[in-house]
VODREN-688261 format. One record per residue (C-alpha): x, y, z; residue in three letters. Coordinates in steps of 0.5 Angstrom, whole numbers, plus 500, padded with zeros to 3 digits. Example, Ala and Ser with C-alpha at 12.3 -4.5 7.8 and 13.67 -1.06 7.14 Angstrom:
! VODREN-688261
<r c1="525" c2="491" c3="516" kekol="ALA"/>
<r c1="527" c2="498" c3="514" kekol="SER"/>
This chain:
! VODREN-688261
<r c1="511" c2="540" c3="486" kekol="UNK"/>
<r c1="511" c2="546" c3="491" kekol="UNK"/>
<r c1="509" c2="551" c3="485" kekol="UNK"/>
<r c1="504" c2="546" c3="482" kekol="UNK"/>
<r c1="499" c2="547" c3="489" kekol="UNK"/>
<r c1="501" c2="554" c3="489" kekol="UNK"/>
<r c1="499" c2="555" c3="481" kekol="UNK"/>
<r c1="492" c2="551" c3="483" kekol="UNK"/>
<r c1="491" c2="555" c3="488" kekol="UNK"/>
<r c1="491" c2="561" c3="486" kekol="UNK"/>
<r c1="488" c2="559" c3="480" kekol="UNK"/>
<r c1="481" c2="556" c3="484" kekol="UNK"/>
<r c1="481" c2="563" c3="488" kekol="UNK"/>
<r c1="482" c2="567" c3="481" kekol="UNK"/>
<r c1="476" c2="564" c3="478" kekol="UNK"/>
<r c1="473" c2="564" c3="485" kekol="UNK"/>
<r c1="473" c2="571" c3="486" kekol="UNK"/>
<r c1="470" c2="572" c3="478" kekol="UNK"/>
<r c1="464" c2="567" c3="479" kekol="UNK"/>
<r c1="463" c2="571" c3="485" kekol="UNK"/>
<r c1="464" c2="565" c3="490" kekol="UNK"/>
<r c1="470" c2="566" c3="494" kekol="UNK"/>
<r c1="466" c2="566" c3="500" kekol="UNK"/>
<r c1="463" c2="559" c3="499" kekol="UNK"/>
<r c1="470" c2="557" c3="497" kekol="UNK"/>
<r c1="475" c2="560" c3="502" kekol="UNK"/>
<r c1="469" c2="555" c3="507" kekol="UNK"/>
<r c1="469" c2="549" c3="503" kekol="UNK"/>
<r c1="477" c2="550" c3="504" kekol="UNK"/>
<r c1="476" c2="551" c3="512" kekol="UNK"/>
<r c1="472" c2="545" c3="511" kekol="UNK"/>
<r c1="476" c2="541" c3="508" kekol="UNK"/>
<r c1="481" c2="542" c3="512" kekol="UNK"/>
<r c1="478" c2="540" c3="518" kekol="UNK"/>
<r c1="474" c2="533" c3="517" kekol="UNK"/>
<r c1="482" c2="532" c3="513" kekol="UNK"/>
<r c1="485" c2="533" c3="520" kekol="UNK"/>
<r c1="479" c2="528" c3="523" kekol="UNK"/>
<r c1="480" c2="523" c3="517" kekol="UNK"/>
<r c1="487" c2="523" c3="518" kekol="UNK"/>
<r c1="487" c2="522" c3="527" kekol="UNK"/>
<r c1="482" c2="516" c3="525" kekol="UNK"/>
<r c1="488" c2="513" c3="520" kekol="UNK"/>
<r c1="494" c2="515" c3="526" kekol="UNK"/>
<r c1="490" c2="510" c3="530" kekol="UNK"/>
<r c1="488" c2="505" c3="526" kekol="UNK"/>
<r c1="496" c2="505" c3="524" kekol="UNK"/>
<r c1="497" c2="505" c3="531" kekol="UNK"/>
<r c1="492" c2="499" c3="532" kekol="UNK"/>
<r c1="496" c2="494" c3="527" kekol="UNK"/>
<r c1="503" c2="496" c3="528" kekol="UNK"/>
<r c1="501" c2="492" c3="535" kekol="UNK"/>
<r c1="498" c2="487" c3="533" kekol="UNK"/>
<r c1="505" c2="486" c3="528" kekol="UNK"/>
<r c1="509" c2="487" c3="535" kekol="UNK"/>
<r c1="503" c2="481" c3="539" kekol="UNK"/>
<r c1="504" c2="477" c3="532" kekol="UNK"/>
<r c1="511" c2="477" c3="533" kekol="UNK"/>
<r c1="512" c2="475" c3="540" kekol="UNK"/>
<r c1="507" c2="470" c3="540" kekol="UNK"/>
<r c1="509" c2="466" c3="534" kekol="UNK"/>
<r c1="503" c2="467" c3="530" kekol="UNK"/>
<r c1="508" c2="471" c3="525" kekol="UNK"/>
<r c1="513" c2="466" c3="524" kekol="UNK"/>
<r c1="506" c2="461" c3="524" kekol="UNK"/>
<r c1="504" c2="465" c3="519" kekol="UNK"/>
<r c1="512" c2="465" c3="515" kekol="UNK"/>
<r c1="511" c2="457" c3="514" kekol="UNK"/>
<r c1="504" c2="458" c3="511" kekol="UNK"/>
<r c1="506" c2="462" c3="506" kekol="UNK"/>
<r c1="513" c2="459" c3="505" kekol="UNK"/>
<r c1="512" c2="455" c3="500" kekol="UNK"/>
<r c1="508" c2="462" c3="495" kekol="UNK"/>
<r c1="514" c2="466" c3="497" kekol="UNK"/>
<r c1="519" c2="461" c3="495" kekol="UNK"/>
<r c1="516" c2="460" c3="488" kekol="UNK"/>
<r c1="516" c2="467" c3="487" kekol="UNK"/>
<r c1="523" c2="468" c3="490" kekol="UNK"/>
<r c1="527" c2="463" c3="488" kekol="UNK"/>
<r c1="534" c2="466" c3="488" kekol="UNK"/>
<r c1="533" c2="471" c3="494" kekol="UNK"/>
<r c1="536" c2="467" c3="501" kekol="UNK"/>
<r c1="532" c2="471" c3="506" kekol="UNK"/>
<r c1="526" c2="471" c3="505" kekol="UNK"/>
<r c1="522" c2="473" c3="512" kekol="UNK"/>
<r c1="521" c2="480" c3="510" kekol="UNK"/>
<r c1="519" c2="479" c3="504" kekol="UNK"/>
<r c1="514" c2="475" c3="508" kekol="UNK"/>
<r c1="512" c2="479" c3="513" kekol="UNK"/>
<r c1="511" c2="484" c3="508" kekol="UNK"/>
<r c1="505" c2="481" c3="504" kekol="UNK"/>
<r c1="502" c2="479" c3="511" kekol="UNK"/>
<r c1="501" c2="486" c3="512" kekol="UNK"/>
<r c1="499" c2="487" c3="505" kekol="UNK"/>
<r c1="494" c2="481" c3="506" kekol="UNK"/>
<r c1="490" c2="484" c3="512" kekol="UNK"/>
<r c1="490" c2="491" c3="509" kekol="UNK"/>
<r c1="496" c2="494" c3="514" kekol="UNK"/>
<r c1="498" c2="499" c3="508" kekol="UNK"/>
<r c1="503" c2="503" c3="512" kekol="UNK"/>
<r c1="504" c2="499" c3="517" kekol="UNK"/>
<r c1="506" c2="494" c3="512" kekol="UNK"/>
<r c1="512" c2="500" c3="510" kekol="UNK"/>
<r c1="517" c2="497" c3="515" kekol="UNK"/>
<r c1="517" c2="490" c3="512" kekol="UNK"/>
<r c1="518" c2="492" c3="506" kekol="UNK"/>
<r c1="524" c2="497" c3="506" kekol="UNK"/>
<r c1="527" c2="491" c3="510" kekol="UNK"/>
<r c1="527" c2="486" c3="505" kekol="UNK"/>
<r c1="528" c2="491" c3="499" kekol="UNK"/>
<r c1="535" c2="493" c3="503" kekol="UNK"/>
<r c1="536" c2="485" c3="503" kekol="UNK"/>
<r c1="535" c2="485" c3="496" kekol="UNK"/>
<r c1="539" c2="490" c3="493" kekol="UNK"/>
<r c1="545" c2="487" c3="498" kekol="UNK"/>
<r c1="543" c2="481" c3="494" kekol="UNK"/>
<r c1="544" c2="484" c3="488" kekol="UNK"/>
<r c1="551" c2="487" c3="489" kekol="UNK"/>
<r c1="547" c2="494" c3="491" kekol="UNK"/>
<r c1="549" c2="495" c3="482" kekol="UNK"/>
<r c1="544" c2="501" c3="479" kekol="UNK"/>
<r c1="539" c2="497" c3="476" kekol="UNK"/>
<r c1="533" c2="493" c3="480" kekol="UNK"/>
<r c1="535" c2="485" c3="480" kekol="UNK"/>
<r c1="529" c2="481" c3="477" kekol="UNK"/>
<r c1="527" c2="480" c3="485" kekol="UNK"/>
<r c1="527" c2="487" c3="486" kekol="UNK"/>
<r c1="522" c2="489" c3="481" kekol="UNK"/>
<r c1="517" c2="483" c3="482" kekol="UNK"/>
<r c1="517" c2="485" c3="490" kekol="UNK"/>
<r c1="516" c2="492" c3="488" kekol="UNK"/>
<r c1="510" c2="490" c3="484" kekol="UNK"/>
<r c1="508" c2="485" c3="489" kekol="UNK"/>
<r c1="508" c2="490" c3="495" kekol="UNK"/>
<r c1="505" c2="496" c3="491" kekol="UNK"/>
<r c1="499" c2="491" c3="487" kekol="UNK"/>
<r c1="498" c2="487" c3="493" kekol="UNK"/>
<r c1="492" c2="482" c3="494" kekol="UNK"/>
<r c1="488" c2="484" c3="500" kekol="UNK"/>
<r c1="484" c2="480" c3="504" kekol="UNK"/>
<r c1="482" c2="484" c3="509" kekol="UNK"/>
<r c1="482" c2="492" c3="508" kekol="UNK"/>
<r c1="482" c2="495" c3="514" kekol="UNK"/>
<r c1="485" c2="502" c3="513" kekol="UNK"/>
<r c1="479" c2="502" c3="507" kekol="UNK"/>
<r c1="474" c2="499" c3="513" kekol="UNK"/>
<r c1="477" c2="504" c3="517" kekol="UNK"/>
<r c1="477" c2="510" c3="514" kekol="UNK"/>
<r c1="469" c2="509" c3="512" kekol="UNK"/>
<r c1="468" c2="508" c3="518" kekol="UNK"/>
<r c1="470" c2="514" c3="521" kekol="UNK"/>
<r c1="466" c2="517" c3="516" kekol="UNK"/>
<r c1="459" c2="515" c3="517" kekol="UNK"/>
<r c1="459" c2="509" c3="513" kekol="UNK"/>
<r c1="452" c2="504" c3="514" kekol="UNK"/>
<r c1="456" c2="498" c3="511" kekol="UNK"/>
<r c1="464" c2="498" c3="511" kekol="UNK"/>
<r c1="464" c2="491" c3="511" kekol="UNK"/>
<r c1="460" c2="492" c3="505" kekol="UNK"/>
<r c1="467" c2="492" c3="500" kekol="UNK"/>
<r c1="471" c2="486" c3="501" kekol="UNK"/>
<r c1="469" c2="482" c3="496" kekol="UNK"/>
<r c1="470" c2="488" c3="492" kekol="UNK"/>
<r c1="476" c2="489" c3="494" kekol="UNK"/>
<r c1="478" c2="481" c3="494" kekol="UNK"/>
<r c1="476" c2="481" c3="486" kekol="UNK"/>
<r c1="480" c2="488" c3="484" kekol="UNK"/>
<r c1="487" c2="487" c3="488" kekol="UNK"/>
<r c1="487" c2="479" c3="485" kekol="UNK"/>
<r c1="485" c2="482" c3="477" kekol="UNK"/>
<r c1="491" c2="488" c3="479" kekol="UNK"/>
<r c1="496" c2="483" c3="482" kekol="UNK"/>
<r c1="496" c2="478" c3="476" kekol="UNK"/>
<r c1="495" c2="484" c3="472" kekol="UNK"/>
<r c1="501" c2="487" c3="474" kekol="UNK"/>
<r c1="505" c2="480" c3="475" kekol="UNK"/>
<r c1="504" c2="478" c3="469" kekol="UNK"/>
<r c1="506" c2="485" c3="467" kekol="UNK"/>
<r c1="512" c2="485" c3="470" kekol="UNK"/>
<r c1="514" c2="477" c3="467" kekol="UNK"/>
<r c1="513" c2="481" c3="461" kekol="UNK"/>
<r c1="518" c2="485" c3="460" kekol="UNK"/>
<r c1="523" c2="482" c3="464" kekol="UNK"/>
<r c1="522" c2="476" c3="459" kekol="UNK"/>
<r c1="522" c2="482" c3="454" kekol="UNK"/>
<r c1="528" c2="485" c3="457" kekol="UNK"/>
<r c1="532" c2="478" c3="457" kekol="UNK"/>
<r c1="531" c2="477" c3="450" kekol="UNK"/>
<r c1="534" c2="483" c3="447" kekol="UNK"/>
């Protein structure tokens, strides 16, 4: 990977140089890096804000609230896998739009799931369908998306959340029934 960036870059300072646009290019690099530097502040903090919010739900209760509502949904889903809490908590996560901070969670209930299936070299049916669910999730509310919006200028961040709504529910049925799919595929050959 490390020579592919390299490659590009020397190839875009290349051509730079024979269009005659190296001094635009070195400062839309300089540029770049440094509203990358912002943007990335900006996330650290929201990160940091929802990881809290995680620990407060956590003790207060309002985790486990939010376990018993969603049990049903991930029994059904799930209905081999005895532990289901990380899995759970990792779609809460992913349904208020906390991405990484989400990651904990789900590393968590993928170490569950291979200790279920023997730790063997190939994925259970759980193990796919969650790694499916956790990279397709359904998002209700977006916040790093709204976040990072924000901290670029944005009028509106608010404004996409029906968008984000329609498009993570079509990917996640997309990539469920994918998933269905091919292991019915699989289990027939």
């Amino acid at each position: 990977m490390n020579y592919i960036w390299s490659g590009l870059l020397i190839i875009s300072f290349v051509f730079a140089a024979l269009g005659g646009n190296l001094q635009e290019t070195l400062t839309a690099g300089l540029s770049g890096a440094a509203s990358s530097i912002e943007v990335l502040l900006s996330f650290a903090g929201i990160m940091c804000f929802w990881s809290g919010i995680l620990k407060i739900a956590h003790k207060s209760g309002a985790a486990q609230f939010c376990e018993k509502l969603l049990s049903p949904a991930v029994r059904r889903l799930f209905p081999r896998v005895k532990n289901r809490k990380s899995i759970t908590m990792n779609i809460i996560a992913n349904l208020l739009g906390m991405g990484n901070a989400a990651t904990p969670a789900g590393v968590a209930a993928m170490c569950e799931l291979d200790r279920e299936n023997g730790q063997k070299p190939t994925p259970s049916h759980e193990m796919s369908r969650f790694a499916v669910l956790n990279t397709a999730s359904l998002q209700l509310f977006p916040t790093t998306i709204i976040g990072i919006l924000a901290s670029c200028g944005s009028k509106d961040p608010f404004s996409i959340i029906p968008l984000i709504w329609i498009s993570s529910a079509i990917s996640l049925t997309a990539a469920l029934l994918a998933e269905w799919l091919l292991w019915k595929r699989g289990d027939s050959k």
